[in-house]
N, CA, C and O atoms as a Maestro MAE file, in Angstrom:
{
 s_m_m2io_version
 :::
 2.0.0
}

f_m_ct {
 s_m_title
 :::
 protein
 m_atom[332] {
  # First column is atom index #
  i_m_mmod_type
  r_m_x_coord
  r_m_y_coord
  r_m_z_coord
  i_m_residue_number
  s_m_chain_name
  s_m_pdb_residue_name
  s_m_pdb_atom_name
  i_m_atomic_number
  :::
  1 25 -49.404 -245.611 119.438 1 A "UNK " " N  " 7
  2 3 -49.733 -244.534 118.543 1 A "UNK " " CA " 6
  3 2 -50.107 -243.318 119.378 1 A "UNK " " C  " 6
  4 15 -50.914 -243.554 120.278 1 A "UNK " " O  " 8
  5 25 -49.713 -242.160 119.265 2 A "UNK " " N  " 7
  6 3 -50.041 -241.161 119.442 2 A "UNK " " CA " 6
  7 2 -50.647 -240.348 118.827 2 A "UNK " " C  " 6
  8 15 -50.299 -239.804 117.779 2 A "UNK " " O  " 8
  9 25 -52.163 -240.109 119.775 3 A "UNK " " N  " 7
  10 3 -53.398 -238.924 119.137 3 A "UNK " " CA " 6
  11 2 -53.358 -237.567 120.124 3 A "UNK " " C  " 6
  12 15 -53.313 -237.463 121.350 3 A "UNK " " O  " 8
  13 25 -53.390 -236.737 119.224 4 A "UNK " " N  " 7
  14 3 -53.619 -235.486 119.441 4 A "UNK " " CA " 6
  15 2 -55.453 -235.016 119.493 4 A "UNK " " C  " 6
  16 15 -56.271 -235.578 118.764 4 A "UNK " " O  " 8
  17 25 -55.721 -234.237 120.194 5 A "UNK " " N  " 7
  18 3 -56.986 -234.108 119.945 5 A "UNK " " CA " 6
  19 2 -57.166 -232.360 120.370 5 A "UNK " " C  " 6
  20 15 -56.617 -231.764 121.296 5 A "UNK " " O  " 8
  21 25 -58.207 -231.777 119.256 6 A "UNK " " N  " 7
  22 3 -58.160 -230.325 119.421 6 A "UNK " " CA " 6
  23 2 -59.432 -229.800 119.599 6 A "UNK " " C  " 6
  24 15 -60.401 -230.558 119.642 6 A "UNK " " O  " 8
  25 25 -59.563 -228.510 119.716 7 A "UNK " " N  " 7
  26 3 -60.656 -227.949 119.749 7 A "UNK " " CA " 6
  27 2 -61.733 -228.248 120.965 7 A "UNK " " C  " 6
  28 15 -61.532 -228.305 122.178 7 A "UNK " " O  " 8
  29 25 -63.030 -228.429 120.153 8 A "UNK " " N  " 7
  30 3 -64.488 -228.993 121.234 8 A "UNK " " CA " 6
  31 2 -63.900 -230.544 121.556 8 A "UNK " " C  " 6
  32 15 -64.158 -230.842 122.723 8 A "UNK " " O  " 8
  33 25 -63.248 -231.509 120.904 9 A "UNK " " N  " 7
  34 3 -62.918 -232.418 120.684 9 A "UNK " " CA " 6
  35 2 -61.515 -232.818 122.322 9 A "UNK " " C  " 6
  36 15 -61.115 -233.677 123.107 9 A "UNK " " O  " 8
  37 25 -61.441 -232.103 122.096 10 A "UNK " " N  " 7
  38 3 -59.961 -231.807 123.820 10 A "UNK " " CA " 6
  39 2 -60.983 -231.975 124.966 10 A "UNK " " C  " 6
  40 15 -60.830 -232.601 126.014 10 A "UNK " " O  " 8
  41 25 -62.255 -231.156 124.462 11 A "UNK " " N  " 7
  42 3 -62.611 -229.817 125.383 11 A "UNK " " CA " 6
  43 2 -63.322 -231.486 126.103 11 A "UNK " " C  " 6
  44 15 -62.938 -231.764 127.239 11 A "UNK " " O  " 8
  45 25 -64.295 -232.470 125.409 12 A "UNK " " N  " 7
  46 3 -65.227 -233.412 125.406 12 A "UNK " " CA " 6
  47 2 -64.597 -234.298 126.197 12 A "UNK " " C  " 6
  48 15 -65.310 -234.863 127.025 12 A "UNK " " O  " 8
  49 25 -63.316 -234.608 126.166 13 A "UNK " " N  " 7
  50 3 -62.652 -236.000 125.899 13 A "UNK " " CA " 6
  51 2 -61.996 -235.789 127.672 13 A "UNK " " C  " 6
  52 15 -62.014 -236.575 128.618 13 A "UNK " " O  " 8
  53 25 -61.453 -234.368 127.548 14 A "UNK " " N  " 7
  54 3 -60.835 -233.900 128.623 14 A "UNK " " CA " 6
  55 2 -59.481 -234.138 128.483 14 A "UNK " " C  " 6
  56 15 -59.086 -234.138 129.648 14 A "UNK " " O  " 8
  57 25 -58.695 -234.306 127.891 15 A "UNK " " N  " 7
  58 3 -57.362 -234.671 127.435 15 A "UNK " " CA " 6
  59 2 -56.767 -234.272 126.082 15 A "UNK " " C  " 6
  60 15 -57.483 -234.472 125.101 15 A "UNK " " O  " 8
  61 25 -55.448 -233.689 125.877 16 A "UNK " " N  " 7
  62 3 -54.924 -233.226 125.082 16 A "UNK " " CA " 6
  63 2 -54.175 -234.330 123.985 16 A "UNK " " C  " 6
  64 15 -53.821 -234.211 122.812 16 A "UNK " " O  " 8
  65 25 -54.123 -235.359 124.885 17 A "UNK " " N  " 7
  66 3 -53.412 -236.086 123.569 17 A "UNK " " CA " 6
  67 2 -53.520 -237.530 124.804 17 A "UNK " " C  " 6
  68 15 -54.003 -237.493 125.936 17 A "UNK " " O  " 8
  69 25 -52.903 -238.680 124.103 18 A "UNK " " N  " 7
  70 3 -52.758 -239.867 124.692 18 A "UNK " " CA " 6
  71 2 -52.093 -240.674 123.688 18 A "UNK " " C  " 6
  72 15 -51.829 -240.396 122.519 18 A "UNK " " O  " 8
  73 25 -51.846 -241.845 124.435 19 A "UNK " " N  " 7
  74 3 -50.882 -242.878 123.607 19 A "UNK " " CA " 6
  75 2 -51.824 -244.066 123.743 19 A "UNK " " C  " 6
  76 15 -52.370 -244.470 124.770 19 A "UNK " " O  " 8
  77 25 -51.920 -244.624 122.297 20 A "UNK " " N  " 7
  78 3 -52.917 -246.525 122.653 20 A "UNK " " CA " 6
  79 2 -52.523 -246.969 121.694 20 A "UNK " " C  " 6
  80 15 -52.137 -246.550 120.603 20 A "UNK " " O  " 8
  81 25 -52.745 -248.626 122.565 21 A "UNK " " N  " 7
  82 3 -51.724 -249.286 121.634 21 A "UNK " " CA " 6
  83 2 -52.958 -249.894 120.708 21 A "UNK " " C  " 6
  84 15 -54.027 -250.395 121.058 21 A "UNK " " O  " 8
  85 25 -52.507 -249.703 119.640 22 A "UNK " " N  " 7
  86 3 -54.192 -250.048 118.307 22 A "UNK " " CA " 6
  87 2 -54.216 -251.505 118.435 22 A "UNK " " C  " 6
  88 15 -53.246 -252.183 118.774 22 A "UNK " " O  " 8
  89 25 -55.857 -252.130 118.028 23 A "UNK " " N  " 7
  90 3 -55.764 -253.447 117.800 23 A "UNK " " CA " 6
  91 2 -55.617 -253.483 116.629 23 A "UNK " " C  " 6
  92 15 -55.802 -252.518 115.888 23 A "UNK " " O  " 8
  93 25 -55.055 -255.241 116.068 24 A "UNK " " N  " 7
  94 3 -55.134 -255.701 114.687 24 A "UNK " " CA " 6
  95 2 -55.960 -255.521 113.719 24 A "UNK " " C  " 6
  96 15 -55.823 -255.823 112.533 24 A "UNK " " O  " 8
  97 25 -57.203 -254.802 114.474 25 A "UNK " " N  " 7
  98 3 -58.318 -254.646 112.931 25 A "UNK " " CA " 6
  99 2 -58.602 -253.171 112.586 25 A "UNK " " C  " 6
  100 15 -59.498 -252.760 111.849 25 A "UNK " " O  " 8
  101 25 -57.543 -252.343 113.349 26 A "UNK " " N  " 7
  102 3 -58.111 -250.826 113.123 26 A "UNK " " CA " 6
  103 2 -56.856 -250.806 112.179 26 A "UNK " " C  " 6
  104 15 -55.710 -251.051 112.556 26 A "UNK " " O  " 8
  105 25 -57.291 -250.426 110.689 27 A "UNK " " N  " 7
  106 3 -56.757 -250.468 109.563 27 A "UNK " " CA " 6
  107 2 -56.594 -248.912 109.056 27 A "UNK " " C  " 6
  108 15 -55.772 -248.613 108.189 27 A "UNK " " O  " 8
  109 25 -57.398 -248.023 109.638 28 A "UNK " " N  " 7
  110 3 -57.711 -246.765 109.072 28 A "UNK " " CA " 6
  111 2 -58.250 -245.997 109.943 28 A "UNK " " C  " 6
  112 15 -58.695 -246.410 111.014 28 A "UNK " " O  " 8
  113 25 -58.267 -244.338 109.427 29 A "UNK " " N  " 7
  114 3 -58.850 -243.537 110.825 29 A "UNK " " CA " 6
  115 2 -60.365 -243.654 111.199 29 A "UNK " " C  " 6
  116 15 -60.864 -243.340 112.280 29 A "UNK " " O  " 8
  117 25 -60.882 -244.067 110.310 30 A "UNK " " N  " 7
  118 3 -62.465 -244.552 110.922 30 A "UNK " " CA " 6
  119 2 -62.225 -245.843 111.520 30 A "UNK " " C  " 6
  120 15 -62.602 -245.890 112.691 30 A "UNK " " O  " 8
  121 25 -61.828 -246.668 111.173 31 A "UNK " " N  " 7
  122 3 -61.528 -247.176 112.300 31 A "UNK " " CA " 6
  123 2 -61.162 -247.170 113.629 31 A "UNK " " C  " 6
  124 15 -61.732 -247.758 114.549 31 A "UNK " " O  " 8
  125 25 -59.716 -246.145 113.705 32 A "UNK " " N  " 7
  126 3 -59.331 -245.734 114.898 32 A "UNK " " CA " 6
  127 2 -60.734 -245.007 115.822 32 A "UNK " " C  " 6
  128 15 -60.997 -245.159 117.015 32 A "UNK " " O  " 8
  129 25 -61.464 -244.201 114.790 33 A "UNK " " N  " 7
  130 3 -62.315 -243.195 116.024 33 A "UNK " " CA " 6
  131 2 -63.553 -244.799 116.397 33 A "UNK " " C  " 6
  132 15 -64.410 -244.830 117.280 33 A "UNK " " O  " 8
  133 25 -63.332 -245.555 115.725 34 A "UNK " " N  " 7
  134 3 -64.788 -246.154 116.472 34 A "UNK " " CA " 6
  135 2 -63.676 -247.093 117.264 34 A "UNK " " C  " 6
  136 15 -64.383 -247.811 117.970 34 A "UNK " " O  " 8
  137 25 -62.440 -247.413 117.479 35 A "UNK " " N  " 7
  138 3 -61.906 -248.263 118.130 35 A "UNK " " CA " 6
  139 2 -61.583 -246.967 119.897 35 A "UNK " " C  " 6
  140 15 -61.690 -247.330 121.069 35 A "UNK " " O  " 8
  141 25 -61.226 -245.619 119.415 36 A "UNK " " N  " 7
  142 3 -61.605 -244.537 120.747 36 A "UNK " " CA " 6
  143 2 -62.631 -244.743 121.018 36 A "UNK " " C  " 6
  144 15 -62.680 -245.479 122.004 36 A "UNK " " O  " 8
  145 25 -63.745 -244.414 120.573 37 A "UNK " " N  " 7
  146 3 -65.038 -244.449 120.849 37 A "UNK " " CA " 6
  147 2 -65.264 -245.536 122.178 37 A "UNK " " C  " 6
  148 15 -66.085 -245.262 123.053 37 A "UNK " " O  " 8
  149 25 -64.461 -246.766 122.220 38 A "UNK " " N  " 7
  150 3 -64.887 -248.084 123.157 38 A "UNK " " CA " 6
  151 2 -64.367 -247.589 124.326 38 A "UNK " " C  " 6
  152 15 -64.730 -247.962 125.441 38 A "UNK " " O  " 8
  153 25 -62.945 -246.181 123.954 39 A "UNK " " N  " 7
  154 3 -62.351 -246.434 125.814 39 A "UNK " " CA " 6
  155 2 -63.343 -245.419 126.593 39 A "UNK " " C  " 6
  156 15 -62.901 -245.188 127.718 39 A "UNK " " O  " 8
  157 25 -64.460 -244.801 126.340 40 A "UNK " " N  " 7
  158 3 -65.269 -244.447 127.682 40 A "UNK " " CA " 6
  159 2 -66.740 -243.568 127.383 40 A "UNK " " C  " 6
  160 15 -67.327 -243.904 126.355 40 A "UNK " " O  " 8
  161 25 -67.187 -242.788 127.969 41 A "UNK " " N  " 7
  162 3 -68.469 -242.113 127.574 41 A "UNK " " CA " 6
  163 2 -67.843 -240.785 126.933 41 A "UNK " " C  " 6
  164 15 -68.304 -240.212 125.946 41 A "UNK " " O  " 8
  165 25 -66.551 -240.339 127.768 42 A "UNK " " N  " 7
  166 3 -66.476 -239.232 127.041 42 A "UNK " " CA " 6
  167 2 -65.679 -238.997 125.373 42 A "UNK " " C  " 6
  168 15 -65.594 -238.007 124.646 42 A "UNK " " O  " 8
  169 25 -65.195 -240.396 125.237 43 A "UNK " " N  " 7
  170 3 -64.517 -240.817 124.095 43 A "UNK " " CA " 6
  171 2 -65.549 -240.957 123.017 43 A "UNK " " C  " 6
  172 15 -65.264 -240.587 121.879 43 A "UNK " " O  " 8
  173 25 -67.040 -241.599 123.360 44 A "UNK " " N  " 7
  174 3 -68.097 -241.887 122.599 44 A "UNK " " CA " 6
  175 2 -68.521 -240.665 122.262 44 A "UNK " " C  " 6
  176 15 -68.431 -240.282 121.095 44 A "UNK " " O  " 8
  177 25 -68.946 -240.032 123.061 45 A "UNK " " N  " 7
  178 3 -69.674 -238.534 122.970 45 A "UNK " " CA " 6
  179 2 -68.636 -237.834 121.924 45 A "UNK " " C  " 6
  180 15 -69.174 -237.565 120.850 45 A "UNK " " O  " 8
  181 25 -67.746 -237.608 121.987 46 A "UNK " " N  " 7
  182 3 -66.705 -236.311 121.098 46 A "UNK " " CA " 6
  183 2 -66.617 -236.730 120.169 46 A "UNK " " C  " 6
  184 15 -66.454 -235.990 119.198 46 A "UNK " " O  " 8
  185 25 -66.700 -238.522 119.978 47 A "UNK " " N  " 7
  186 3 -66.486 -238.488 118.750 47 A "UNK " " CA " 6
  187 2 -67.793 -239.648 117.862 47 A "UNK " " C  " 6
  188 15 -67.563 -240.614 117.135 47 A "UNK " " O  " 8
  189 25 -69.128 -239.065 118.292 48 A "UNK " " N  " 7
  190 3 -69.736 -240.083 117.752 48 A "UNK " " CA " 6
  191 2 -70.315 -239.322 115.915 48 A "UNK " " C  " 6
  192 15 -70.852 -239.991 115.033 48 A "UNK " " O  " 8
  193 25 -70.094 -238.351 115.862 49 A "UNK " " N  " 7
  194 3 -70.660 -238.278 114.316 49 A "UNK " " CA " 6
  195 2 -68.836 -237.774 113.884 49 A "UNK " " C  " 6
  196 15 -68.014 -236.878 114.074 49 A "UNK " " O  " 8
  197 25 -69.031 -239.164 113.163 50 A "UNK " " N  " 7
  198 3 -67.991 -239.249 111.878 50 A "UNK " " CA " 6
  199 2 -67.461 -237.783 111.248 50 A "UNK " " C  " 6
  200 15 -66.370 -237.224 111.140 50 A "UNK " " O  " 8
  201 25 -68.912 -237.466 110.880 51 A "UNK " " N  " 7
  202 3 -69.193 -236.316 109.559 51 A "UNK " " CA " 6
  203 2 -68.349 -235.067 110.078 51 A "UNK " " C  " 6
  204 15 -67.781 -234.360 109.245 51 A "UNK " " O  " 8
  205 25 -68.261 -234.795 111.376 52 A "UNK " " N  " 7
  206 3 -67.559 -233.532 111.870 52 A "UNK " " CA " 6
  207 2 -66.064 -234.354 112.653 52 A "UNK " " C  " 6
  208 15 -65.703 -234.345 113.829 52 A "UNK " " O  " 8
  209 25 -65.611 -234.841 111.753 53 A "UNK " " N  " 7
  210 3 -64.425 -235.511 112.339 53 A "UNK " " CA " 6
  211 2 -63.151 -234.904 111.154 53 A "UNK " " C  " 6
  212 15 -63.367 -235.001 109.946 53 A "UNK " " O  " 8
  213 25 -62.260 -234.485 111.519 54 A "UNK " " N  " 7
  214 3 -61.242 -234.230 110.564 54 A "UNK " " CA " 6
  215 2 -59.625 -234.993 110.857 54 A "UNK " " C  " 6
  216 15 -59.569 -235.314 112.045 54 A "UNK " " O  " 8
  217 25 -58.880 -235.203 110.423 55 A "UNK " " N  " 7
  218 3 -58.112 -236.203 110.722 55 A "UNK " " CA " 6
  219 2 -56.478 -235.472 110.403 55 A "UNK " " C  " 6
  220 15 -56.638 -234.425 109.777 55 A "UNK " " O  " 8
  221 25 -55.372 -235.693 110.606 56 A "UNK " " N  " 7
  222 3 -54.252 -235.496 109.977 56 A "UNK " " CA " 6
  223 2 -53.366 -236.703 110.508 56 A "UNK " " C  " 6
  224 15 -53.746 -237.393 111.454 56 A "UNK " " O  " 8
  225 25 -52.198 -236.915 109.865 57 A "UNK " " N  " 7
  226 3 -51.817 -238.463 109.938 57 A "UNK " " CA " 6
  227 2 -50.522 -237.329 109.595 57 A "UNK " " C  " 6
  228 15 -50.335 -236.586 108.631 57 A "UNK " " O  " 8
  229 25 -49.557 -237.633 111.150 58 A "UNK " " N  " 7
  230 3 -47.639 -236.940 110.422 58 A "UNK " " CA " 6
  231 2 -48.202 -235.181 110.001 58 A "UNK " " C  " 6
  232 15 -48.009 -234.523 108.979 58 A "UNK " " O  " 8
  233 25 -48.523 -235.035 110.555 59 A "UNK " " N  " 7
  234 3 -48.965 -233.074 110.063 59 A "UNK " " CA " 6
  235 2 -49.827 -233.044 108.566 59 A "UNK " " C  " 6
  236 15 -49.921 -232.036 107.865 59 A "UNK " " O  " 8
  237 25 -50.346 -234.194 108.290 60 A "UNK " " N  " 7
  238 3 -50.686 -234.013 106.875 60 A "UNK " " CA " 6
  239 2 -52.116 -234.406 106.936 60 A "UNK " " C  " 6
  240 15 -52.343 -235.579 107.233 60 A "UNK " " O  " 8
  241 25 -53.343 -233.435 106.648 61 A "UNK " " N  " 7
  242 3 -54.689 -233.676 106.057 61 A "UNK " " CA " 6
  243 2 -54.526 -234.986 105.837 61 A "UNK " " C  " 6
  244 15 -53.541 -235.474 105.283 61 A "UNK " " O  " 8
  245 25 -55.677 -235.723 106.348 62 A "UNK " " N  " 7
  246 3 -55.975 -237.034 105.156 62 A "UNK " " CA " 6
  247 2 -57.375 -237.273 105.558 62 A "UNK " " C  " 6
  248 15 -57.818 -236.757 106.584 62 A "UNK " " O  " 8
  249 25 -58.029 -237.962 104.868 63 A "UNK " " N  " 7
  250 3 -59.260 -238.515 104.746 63 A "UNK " " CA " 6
  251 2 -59.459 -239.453 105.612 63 A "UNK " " C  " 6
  252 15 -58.409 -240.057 105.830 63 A "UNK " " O  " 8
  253 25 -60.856 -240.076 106.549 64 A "UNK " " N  " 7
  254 3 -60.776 -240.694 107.629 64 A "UNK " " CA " 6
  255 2 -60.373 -242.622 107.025 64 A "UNK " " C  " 6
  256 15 -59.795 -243.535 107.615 64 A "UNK " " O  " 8
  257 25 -61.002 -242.549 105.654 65 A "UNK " " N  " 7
  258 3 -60.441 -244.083 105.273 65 A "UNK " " CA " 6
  259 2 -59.300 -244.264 104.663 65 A "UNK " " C  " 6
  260 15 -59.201 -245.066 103.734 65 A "UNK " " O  " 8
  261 25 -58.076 -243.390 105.197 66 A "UNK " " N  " 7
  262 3 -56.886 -243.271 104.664 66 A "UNK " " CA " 6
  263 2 -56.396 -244.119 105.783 66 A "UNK " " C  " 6
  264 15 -56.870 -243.990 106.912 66 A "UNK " " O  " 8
  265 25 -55.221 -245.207 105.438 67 A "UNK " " N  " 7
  266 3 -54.544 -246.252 106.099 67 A "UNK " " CA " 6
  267 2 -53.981 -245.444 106.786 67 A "UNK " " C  " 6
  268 15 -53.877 -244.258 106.473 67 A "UNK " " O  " 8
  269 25 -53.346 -246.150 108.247 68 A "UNK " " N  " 7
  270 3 -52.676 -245.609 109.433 68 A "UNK " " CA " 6
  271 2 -51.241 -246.844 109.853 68 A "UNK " " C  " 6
  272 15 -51.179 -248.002 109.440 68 A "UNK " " O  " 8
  273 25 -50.547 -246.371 110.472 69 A "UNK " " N  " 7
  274 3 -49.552 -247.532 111.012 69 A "UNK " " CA " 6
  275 2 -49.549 -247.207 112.577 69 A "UNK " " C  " 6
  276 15 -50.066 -246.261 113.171 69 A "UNK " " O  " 8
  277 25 -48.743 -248.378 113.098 70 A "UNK " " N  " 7
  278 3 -48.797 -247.647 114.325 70 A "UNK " " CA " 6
  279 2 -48.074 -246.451 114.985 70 A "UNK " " C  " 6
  280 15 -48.547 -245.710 115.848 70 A "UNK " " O  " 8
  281 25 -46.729 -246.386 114.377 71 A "UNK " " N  " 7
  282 3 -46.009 -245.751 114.322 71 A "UNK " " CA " 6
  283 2 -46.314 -244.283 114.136 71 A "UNK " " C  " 6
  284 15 -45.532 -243.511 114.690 71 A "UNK " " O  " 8
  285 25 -47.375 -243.737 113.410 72 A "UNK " " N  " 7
  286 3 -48.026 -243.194 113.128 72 A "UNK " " CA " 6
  287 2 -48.668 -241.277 114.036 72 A "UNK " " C  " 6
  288 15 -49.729 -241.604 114.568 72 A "UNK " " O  " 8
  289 25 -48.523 -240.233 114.240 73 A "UNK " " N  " 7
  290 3 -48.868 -239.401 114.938 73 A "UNK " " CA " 6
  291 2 -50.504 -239.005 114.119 73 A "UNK " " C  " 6
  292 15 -50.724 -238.863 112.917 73 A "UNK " " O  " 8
  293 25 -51.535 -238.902 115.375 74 A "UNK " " N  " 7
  294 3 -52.898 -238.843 114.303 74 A "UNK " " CA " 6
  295 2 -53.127 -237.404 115.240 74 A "UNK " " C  " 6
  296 15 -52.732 -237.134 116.374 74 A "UNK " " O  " 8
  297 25 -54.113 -236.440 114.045 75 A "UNK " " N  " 7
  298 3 -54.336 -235.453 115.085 75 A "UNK " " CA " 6
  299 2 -56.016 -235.405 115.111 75 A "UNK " " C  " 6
  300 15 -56.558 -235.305 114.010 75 A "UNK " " O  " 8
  301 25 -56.572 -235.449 115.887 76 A "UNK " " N  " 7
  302 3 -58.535 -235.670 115.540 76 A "UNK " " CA " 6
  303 2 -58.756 -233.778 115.756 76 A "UNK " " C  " 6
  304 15 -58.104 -233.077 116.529 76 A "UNK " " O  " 8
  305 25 -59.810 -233.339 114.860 77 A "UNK " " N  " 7
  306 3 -60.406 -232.181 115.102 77 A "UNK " " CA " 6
  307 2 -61.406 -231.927 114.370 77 A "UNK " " C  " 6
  308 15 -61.445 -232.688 113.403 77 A "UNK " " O  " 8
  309 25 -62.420 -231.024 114.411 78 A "UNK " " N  " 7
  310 3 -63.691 -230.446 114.148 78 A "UNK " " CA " 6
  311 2 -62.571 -229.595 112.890 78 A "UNK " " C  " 6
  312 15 -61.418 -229.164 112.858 78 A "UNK " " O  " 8
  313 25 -63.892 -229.715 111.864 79 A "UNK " " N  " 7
  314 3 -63.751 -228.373 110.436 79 A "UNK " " CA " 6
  315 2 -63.000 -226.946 110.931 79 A "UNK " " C  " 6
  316 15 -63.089 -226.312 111.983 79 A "UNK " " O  " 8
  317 25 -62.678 -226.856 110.422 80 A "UNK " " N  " 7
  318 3 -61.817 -225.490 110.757 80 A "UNK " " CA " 6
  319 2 -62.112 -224.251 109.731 80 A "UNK " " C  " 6
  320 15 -61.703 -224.353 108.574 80 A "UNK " " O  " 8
  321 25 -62.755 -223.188 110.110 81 A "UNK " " N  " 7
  322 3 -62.522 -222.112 108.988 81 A "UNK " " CA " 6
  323 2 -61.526 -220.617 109.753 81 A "UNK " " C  " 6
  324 15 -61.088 -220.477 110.894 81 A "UNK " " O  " 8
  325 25 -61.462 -219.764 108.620 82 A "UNK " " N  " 7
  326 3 -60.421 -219.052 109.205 82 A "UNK " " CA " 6
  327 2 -61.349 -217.602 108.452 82 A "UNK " " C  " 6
  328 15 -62.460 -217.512 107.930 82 A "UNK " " O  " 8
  329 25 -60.261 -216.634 108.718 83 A "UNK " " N  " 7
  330 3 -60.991 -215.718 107.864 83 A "UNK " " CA " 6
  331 2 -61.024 -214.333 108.704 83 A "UNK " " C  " 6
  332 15 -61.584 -213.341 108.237 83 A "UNK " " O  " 8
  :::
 }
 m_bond[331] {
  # First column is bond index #
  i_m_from
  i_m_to
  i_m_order
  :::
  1 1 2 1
  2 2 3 1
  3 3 4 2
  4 3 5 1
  5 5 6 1
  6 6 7 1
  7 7 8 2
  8 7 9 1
  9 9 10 1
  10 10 11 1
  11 11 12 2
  12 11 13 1
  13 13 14 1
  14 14 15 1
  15 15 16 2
  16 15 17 1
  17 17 18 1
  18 18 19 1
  19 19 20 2
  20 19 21 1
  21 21 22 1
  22 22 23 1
  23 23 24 2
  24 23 25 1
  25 25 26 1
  26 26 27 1
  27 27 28 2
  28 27 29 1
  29 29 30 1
  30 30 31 1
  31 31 32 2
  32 31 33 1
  33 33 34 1
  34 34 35 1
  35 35 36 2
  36 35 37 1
  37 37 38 1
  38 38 39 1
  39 39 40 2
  40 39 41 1
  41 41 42 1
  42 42 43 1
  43 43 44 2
  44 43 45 1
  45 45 46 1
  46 46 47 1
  47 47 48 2
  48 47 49 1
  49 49 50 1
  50 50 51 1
  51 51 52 2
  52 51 53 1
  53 53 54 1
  54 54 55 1
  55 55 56 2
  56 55 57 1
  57 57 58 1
  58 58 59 1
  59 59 60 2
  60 59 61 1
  61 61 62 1
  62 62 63 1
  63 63 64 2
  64 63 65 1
  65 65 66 1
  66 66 67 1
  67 67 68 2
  68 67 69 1
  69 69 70 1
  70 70 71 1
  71 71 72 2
  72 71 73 1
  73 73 74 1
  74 74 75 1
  75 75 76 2
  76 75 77 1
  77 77 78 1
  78 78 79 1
  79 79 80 2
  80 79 81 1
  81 81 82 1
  82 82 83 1
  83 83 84 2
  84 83 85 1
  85 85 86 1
  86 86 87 1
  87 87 88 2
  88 87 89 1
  89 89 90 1
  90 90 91 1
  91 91 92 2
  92 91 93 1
  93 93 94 1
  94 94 95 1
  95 95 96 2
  96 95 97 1
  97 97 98 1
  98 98 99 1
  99 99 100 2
  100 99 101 1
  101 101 102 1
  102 102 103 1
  103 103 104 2
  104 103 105 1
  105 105 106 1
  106 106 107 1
  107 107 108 2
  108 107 109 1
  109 109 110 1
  110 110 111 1
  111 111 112 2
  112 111 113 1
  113 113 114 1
  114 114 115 1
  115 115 116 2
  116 115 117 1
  117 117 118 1
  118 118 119 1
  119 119 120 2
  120 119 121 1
  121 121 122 1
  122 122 123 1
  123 123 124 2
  124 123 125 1
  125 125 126 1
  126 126 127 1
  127 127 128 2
  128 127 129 1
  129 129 130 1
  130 130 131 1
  131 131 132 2
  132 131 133 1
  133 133 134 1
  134 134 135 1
  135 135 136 2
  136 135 137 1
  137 137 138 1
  138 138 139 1
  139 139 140 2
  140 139 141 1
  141 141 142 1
  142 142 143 1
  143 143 144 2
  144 143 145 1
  145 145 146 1
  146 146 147 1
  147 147 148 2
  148 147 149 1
  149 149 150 1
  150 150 151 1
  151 151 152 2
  152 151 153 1
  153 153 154 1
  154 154 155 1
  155 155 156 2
  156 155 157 1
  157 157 158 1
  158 158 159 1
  159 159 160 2
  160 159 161 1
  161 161 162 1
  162 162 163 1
  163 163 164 2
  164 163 165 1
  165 165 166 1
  166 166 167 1
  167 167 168 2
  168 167 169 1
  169 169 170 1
  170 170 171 1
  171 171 172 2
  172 171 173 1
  173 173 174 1
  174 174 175 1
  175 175 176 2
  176 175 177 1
  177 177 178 1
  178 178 179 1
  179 179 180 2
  180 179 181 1
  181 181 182 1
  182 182 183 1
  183 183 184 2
  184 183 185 1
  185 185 186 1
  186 186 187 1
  187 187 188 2
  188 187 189 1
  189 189 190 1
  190 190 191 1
  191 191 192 2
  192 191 193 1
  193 193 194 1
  194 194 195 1
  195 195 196 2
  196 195 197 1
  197 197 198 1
  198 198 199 1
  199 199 200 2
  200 199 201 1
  201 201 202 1
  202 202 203 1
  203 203 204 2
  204 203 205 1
  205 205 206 1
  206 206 207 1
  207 207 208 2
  208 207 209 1
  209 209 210 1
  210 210 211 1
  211 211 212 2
  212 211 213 1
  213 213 214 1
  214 214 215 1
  215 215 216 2
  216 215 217 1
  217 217 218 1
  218 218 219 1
  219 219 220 2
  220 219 221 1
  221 221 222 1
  222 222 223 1
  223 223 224 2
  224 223 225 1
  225 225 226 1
  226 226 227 1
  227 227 228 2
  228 227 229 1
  229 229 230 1
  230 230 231 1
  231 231 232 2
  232 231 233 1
  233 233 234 1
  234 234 235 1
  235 235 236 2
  236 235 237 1
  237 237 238 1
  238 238 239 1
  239 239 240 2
  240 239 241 1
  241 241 242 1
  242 242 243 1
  243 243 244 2
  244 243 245 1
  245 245 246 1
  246 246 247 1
  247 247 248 2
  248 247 249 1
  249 249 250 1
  250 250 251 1
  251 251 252 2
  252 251 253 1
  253 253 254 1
  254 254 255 1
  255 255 256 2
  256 255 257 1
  257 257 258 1
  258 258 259 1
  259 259 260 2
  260 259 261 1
  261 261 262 1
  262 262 263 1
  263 263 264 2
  264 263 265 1
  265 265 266 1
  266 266 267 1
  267 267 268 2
  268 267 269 1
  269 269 270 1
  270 270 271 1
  271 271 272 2
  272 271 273 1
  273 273 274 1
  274 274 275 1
  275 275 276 2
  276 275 277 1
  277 277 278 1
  278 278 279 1
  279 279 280 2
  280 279 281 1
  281 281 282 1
  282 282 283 1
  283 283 284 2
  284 283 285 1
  285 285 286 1
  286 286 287 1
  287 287 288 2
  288 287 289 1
  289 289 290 1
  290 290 291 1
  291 291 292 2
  292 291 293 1
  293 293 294 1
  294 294 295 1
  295 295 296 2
  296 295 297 1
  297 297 298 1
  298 298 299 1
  299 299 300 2
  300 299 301 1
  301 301 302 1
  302 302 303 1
  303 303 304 2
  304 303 305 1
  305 305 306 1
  306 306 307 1
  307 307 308 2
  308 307 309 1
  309 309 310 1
  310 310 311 1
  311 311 312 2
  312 311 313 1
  313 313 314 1
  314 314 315 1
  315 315 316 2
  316 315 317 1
  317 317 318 1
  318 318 319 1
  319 319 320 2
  320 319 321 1
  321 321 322 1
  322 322 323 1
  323 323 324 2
  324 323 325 1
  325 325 326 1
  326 326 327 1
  327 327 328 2
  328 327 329 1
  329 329 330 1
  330 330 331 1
  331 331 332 2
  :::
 }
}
C-alpha cells in the first residue's frame, strides 16, 4: 500500500510517502495510523492524536473508520483551511 503524507505530518515523519505491506488486522484507516505508529518514534509522534488526522483513500476524503484494501493509495494530513 502506498501512503502519502503531507504537511507538519511529512515535515515529523521525514518522508514524503512510503510503501508497507499492511497486516491482516488493519481493516481501516485508524487502524492503519496505529499500525504506522509501531514503525518508529517519528511515526508515533506525527501521528499520535487521531483527532488532527485527515485521511483520503484514491484522491477521495474519507473518514478514518472507512475500510481500506491493500491495493489502495492513502494520503495522511492535518485539517486544511483555505481562504
Amino acid at each position: 500500500m502506498k501512503i502519502l503524507y503531507f504537511s507538519w505530518i511529512r515535515t515529523k515523519i521525514g518522508k514524503d510517502k512510503e510503501v508497507v505491506i499492511l497486516p491482516k488486522n488493519v481493516k481501516n484507516g485508524s487502524d492503519l495510523v496505529d499500525f504506522l505508529k509501531t514503525k518508529g518514534p517519528k511515526h508515533a509522534d506525527a501521528l499520535k492524536n487521531k483527532k488532527v488526522i485527515r485521511m483520503a483513500i484514491n484522491f477521495e476524503h474519507t473518514a478514518l473508520n472507512h475500510p481500506i484494501k491493500k491495493n489502495d493509495e492513502i494520503a495522511l494530513f492535518p485539517p486544511v483551511t483555505g481562504g
